[in-house]
C-alpha positions as CSV (number, residue, x, y, z in Angstrom):
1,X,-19.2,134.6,134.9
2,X,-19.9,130.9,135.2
3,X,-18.2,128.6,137.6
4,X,-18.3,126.4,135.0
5,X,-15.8,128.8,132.9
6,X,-12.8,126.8,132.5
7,X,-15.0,123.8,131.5
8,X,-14.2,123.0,127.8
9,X,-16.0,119.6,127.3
10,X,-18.6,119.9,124.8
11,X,-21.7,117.9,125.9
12,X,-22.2,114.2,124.3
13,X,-26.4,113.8,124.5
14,X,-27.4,117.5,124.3
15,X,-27.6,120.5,122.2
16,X,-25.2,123.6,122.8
17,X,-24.6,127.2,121.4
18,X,-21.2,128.2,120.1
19,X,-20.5,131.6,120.4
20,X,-17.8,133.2,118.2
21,X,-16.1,136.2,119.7
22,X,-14.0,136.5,116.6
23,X,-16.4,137.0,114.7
24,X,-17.6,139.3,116.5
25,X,-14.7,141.3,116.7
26,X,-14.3,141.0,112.5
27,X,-17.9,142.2,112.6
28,X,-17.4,145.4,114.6
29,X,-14.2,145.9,113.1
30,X,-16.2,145.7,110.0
31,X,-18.8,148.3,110.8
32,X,-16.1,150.8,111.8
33,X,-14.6,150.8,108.2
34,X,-18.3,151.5,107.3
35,X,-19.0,154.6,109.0
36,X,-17.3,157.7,108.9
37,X,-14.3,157.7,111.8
38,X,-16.2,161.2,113.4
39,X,-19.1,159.1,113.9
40,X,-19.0,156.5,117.1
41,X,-20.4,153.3,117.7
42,X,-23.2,152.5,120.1
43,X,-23.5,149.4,119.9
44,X,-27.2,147.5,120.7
45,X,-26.5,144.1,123.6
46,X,-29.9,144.1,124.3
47,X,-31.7,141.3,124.9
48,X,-28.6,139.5,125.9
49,X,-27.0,140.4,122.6
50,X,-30.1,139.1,120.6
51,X,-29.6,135.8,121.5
52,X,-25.8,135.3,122.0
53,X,-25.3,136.6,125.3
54,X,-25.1,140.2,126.5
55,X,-22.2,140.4,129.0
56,X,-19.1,138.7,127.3
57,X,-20.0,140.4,124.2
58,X,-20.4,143.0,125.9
59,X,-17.0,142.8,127.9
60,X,-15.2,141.6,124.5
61,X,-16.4,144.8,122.5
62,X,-15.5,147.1,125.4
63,X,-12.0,145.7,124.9
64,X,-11.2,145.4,121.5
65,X,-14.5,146.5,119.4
66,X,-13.8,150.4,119.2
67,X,-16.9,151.0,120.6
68,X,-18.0,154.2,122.5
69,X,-21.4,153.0,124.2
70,X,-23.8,150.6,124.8
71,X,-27.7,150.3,124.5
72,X,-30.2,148.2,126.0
73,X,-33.7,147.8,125.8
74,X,-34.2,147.6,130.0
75,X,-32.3,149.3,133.1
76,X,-32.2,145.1,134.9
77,X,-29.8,145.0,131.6
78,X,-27.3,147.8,132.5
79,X,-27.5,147.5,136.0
80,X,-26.3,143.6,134.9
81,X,-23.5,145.2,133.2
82,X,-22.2,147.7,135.8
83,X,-22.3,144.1,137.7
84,X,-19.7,142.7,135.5
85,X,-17.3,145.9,135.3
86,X,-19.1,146.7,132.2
87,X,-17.6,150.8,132.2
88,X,-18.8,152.4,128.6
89,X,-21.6,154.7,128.9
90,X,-24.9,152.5,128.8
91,X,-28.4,153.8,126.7
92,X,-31.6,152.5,128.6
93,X,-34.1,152.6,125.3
94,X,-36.9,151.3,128.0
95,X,-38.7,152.6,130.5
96,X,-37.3,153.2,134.3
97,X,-38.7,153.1,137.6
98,X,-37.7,155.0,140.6
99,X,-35.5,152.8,141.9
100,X,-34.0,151.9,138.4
101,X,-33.2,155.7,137.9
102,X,-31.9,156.1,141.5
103,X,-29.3,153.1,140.4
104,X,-28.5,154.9,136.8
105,X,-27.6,158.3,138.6
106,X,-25.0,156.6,140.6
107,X,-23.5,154.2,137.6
108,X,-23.5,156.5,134.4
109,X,-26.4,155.2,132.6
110,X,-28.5,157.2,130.4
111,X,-31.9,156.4,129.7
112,X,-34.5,157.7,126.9
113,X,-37.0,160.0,127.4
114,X,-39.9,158.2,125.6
115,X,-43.2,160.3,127.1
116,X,-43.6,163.4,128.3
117,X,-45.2,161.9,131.4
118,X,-42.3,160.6,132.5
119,X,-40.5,163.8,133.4
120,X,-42.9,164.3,136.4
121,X,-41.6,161.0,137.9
122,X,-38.4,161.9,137.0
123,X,-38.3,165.5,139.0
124,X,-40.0,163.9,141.8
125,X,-37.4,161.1,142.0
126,X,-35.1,163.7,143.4
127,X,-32.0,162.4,141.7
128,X,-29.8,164.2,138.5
129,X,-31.0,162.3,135.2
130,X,-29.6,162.5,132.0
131,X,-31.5,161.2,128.8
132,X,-31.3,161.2,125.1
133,X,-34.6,161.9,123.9
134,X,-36.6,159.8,121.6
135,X,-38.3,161.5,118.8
136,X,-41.0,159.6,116.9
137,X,-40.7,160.3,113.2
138,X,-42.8,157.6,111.7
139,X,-42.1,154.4,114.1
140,X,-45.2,154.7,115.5
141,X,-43.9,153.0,119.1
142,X,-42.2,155.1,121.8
143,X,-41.1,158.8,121.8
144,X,-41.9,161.9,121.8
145,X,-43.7,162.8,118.3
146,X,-42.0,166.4,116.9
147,X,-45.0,169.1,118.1
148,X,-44.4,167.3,122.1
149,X,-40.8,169.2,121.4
150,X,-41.8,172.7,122.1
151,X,-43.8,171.5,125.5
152,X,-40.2,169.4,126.6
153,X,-38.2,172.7,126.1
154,X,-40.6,174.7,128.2
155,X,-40.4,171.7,131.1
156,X,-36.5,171.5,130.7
157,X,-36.3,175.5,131.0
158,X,-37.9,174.7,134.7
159,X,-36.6,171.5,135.6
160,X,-33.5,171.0,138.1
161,X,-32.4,167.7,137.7
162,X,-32.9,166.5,134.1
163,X,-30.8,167.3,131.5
164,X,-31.1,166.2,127.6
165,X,-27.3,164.2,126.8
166,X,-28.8,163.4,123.6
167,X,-31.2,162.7,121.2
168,X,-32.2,159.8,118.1
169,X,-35.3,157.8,116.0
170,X,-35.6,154.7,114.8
171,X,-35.9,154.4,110.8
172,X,-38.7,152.1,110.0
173,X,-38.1,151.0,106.7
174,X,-34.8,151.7,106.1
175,X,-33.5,147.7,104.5
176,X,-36.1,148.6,101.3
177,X,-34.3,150.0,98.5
178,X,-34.6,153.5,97.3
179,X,-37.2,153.9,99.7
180,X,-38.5,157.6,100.5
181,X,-39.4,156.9,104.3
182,X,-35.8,158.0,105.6
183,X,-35.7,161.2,104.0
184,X,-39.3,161.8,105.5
185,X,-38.4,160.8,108.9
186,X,-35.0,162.3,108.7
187,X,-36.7,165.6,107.4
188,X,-39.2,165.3,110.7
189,X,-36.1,164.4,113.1
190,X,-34.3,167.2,112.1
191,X,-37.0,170.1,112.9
192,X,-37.0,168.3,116.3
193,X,-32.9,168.8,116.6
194,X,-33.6,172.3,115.1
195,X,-36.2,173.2,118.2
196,X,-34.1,171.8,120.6
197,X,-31.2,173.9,119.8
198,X,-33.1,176.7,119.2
199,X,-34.8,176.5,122.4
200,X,-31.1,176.4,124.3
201,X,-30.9,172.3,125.0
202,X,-28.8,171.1,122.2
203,X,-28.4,167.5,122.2
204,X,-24.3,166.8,121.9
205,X,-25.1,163.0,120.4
206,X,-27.6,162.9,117.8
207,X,-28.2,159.1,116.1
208,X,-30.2,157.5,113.7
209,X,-28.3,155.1,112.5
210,X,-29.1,151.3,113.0
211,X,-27.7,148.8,110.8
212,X,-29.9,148.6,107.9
213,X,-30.1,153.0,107.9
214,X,-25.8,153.3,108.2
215,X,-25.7,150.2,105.2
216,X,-28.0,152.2,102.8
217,X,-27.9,156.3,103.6
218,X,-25.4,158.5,105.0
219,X,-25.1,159.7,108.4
220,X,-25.5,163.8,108.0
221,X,-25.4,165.0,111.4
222,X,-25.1,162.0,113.8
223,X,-22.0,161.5,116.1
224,X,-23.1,158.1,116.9
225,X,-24.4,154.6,114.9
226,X,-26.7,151.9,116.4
227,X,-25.5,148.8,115.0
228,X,-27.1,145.4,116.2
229,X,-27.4,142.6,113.8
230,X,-24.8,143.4,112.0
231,X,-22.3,142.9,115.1
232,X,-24.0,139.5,115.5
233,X,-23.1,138.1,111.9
234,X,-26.8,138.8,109.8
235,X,-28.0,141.1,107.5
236,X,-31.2,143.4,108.4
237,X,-33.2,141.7,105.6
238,X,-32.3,138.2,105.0
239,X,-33.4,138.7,101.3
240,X,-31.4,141.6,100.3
241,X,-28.0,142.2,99.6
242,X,-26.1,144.4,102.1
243,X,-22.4,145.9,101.2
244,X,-20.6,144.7,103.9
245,X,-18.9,141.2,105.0
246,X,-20.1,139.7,108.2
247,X,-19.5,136.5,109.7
248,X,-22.4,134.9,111.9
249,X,-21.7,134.5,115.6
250,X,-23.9,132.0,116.9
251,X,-24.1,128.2,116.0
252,X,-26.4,125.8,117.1
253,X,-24.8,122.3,117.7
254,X,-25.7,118.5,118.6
255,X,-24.3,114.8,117.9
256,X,-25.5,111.8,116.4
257,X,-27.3,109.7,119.1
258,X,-28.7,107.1,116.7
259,X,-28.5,105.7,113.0
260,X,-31.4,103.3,112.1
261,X,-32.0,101.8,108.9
262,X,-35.6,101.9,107.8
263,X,-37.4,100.8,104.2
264,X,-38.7,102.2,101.7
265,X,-42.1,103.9,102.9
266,X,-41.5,104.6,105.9
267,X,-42.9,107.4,107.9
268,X,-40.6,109.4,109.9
269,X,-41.6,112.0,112.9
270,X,-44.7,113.6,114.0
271,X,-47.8,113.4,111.4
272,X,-45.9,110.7,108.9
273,X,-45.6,114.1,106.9
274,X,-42.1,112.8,105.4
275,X,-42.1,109.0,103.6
276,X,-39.0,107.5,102.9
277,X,-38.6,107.1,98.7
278,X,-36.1,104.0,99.6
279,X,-34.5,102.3,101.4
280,X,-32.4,104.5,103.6
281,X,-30.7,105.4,107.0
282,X,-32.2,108.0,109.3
283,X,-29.6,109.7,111.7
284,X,-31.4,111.0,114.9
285,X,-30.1,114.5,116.4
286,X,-31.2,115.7,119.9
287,X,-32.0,119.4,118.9
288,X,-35.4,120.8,118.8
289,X,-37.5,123.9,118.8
290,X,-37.1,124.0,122.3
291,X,-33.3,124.8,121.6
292,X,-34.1,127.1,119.0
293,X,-34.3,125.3,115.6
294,X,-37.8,126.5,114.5
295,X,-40.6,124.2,113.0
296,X,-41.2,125.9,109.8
297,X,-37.6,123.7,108.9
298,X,-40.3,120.4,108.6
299,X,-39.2,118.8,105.6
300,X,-37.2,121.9,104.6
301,X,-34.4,122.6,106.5
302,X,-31.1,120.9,106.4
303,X,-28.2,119.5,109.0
304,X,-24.4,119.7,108.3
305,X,-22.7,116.8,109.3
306,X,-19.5,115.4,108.3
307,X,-18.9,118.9,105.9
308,X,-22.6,116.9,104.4
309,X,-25.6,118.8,104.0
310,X,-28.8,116.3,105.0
311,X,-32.5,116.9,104.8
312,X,-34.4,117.0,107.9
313,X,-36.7,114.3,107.5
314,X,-40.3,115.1,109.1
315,X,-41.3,117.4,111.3
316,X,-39.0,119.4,113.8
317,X,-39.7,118.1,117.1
318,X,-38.9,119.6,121.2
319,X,-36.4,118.1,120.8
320,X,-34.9,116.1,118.2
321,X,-34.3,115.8,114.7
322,X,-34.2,113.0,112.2
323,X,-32.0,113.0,108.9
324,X,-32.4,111.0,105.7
325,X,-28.9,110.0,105.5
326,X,-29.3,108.1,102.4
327,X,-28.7,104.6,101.6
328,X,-25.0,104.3,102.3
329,X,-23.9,107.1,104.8
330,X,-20.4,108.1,106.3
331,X,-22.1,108.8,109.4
332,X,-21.8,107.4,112.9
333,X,-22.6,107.5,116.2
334,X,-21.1,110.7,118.2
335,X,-20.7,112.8,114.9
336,X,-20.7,116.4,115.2
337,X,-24.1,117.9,113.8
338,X,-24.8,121.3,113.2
339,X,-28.0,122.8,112.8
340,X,-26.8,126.2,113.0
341,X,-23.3,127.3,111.5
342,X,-20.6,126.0,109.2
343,X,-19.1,122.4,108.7
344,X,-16.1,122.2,106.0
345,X,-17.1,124.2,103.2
346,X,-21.0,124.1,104.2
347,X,-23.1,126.5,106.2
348,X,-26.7,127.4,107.6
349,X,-26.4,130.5,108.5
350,X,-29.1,132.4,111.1
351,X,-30.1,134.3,107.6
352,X,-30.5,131.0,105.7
353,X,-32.9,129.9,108.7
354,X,-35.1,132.8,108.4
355,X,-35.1,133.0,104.9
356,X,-37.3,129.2,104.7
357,X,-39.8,130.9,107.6
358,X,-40.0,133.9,105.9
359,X,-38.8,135.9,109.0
360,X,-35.7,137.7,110.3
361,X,-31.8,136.5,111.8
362,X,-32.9,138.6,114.5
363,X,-35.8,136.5,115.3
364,X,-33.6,133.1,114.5
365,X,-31.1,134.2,117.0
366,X,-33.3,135.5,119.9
367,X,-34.7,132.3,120.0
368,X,-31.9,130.4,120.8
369,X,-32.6,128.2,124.0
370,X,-31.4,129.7,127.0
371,X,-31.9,126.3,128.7
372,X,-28.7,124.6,126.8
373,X,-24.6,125.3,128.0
374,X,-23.2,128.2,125.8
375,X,-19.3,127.8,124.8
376,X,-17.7,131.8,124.0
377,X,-14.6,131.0,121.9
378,X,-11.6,133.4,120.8
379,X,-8.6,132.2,118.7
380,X,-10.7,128.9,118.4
381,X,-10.2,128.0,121.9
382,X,-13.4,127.8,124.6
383,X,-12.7,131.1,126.5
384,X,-16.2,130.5,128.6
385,X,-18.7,128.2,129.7
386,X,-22.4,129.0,130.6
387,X,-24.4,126.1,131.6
388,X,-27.8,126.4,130.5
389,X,-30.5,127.4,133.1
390,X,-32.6,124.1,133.2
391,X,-34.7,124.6,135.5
């Protein structure tokens, strides 16, 4: 944890990411009323919690998020957690090297089995690894595709230090409505549970579920869920309609540096793209794409200041942003602007982002500098402070 941790000043001239562990907490409480109570929770950090910081979220679900494990996409991720006294059970989805495996047979992580090549490294590594077993069923990206299976079970009958904890897929189109994909892969996954069992290594977790597959289809057979986005506040599909209430996690947030009143006709940012109708007052921001706030948003996006929602004017630049404040604004100097999250009764959510760039929240969120201070806060109060890596 930062040095900087009991720091709760918010900074005057430069961006910063709020990070909401209540809302986090309502999240995962909210996913647990979703899923049957026999099924547990793994829940996805990776990629340092898309975006909003993998180990106090992690740390804040281990304590109050009624999860049972954790998943991450490399082992540098869970040896991070083991670091910070991280104790759940940790997935590695990635691939391992020697030395990586070595470190997850001593500190209870679990990594996938995502090639059959692999298990010859593994048996040479001379150290006890357990796995859960990736099975492609129509991802088309890593795993073992269901007619590897009966070649596994004859390696596993002759193996001595790897043994199968567990075994999942990765639905590729489950967020489309009524589509037919997730019975197919489901039909494909289970004949590859079926073998295994048959073949006397029966996988005690089975999962499947990651947040758009546990929103839309039951969970026949699993013992754990994958959700990700959903902890972090967004839906799976920013253009859908999910049944379930989330609350975003992650805000992006600047101040006023500058209000200057300009006429009618006046160009404003890169390109002169955006020309003033009238008369008017443009409010410059210091927050930029190279904080996170994407340039599709020219001209399109908006800014929430004073509970106000305000045009960007222009293009997005590194890093600032102008607003048309209009001809008589309640705006000054050191006011609280948010380009990301909610002001009064306003919002721009991650979802609201990628909706106008016709992307994803997951992409919105992952994309959040890492080179601006992050504040964590629980009961509305700054519980940590990261100082951005600026160099």
């Amino acid at each position: 944890m930062s040095d900087a941790k009991n720091d709760t000043s918010r900074p005057q001239y430069s961006p910063y990411v709020e990070i909401s562990l209540d809302n986090l907490l309502h999240n995962s409480a909210r996913i647990r009323q979703a899923l049957p109570r026999e099924v547990g929770i793994i829940a996805v950090v990776k990629d340092s919690s898309y975006g909003c910081g993998g180990l106090l979220i992690a740390e804040t679900l281990e304590r109050g998020g009624d999860v049972a494990f954790f998943a991450v996409a490399r082992p540098v991720e869970a040896i991070a957690l083991r670091k910070f006294g991280i104790t759940l059970p940790v997935l590695v989805l990635g691939m391992a090297a020697e030395e990586e495996l070595r470190h997850g047979a001593d500190n209870r992580v679990t990594f996938a089995l995502n090639d059959l090549s692999e298990i010859d490294r593994w048996e040479s590594c001379g150290v006890n690894v357990n796995f859960h077993l990736n099975i492609d069923t129509g991802m088309g990206r890593m795993g073992l595709l269901p007619d590897e299976i009966d070649t596994l079970i004859d390696r596993l009958n002759k193996a001595r230090n790897i043994r199968i904890g567990g075994a999942f897929t990765h639905m590729a189109n489950a967020d489309e409505p009524n589509t037919r994909t997730v019975a197919r892969q489901l039909e494909r996954f289970q004949g590859g549970i079926d073998k295994l069992r048959a073949g006397g290594h029966p996988p005690a977790h089975i999962h499947y579920g990651n947040t758009a597959t546990f929103l839309r289809f039951p969970l026949n057979g699993c013992t754990l869920a994958r959700p990700g986005i959903a902890l972090y506040g967004c839906k799976p599909d920013p253009a859908q309609e999910f049944d379930i209430d989330l609350k975003p996690v992650a805000s992006l947030i600047s101040r006023v540096v500058k209000m200057k009143k300009v006429s009618a006709g006046t160009p404003v940012s890169y390109g002169g793209n955006y020309v003033t109708d009238t008369d008017t007052w443009i409010a410059t921001i210091p927050v930029g794409y190279a904080h996170g706030l994407p340039r599709y948003l020219n001209g399109k996006g908006s800014v929430l200041i004073g509970g106000k929602r305000y045009r960007i004017a222009g293009n997005v630049t590194m890093d600032y942003i102008m607003a048309d404040a209009g001809p008589a604004p309640s705006i000054s100097v050191g006011d609280e602007a948010t380009a990301i999250g909610t002001q009064g009764g306003e919002s721009v959510t991650p979802d609201d982002v990628a909706l106008i760039g016709n992307t994803i929240g997951y992409e919105v969120l992952c994309n959040l500098g890492t080179t601006i201070d992050r504040f964590y806060t629980r009961n509305g109060k700054v519980v940590c402070h990261e100082p951005g890596a600026v160099y």
